[in-house]
C-alpha positions as CSV (number, residue, x, y, z in Angstrom):
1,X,115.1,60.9,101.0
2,X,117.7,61.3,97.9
3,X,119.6,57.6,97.9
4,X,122.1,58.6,95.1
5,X,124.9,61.5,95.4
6,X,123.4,63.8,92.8
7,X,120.1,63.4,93.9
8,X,121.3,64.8,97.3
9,X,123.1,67.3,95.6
10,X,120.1,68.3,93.9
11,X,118.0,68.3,96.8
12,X,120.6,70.9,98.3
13,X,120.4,73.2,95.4
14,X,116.7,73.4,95.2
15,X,116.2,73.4,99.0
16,X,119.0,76.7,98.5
17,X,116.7,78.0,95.6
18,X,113.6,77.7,97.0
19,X,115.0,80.0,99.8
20,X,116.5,82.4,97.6
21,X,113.2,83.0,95.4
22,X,111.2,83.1,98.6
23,X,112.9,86.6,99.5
24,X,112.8,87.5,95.9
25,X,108.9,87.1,95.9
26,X,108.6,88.6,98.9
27,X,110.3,91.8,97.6
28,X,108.0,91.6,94.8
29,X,105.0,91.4,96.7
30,X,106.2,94.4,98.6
31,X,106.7,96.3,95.9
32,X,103.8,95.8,94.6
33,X,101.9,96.9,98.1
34,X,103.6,100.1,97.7
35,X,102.6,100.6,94.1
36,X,99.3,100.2,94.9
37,X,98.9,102.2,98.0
38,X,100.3,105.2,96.2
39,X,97.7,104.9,93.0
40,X,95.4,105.7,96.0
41,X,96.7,109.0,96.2
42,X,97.1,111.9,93.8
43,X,100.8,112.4,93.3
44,X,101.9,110.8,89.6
45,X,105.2,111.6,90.2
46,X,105.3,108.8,92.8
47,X,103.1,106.2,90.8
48,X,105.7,106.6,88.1
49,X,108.9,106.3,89.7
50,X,107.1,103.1,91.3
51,X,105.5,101.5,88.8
52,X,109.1,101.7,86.8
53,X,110.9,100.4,90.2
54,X,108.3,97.5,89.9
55,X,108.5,96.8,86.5
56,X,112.5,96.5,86.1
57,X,111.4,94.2,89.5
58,X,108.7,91.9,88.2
59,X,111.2,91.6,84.4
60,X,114.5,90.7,87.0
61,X,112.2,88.2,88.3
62,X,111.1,86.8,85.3
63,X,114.6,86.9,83.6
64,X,115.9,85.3,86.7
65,X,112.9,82.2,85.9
66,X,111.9,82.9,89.5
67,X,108.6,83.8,88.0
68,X,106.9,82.6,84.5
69,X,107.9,85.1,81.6
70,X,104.0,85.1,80.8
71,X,103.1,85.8,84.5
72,X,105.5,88.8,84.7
73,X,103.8,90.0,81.6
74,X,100.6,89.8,82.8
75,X,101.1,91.2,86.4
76,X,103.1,94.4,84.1
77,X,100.2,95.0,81.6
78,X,97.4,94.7,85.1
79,X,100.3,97.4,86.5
80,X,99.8,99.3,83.7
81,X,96.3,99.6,83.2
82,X,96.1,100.5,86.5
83,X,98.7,103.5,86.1
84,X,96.5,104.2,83.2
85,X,93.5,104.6,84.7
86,X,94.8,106.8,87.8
87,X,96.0,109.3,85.5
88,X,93.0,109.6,83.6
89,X,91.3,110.8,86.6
C-alpha cells in the first residue's frame, strides 16, 4: 500500500486509468470482431466503411497512449492487408 499522499493519489489515478482503457480496449477488440466477420463476406462496401471506423479507432487509441503508437501501426497495416486481399478476390 501507497504510505505517502502522492503515491495514494497516484494509485487512484492509475487504478481510474486502468478502468478507463479497459472499455477502450474492449471497444477495440469489438471492432475489430466485426471487421473481420464481414471480410468473410462479399459486400466491400461494408469492409470499407469498417475498416475506416477501425482505423480512426485503433489511431484514437494510440493517440490517447492507451495503446503503443507502433502497435496501432501494426494492427492498421495487418487491417490493411487483409482489406487488400478480400478485394482482390
Amino acid at each position: 500500500m501507497a504510505n505517502h499522499k502522492d503515491a495514494v493519489k497516484r494509485a487512484a489515478q492509475a487504478e481510474r486509468l486502468r478502468v478507463r482503457n479497459r472499455g477502450y480496449r474492449t471497444e477495440m477488440r469489438n471492432q475489430l470482431k466485426k471487421l473481420r466477420g464481414l471480410l468473410l463476406g462479399s459486400d466491400q462496401k461494408a469492409v470499407q466503411a469498417e475498416f475506416r471506423q477501425a482505423v480512426s479507432l485503433i489511431q484514437k487509441l494510440a493517440a490517447k497512449g492507451v495503446i503503443h503508437r507502433n502497435q496501432a501501426a501494426r494492427r492498421v497495416a495487418r487491417l490493411a492487408a487483409a482489406v487488400r486481399k478480400t478485394a482482390a478476390k
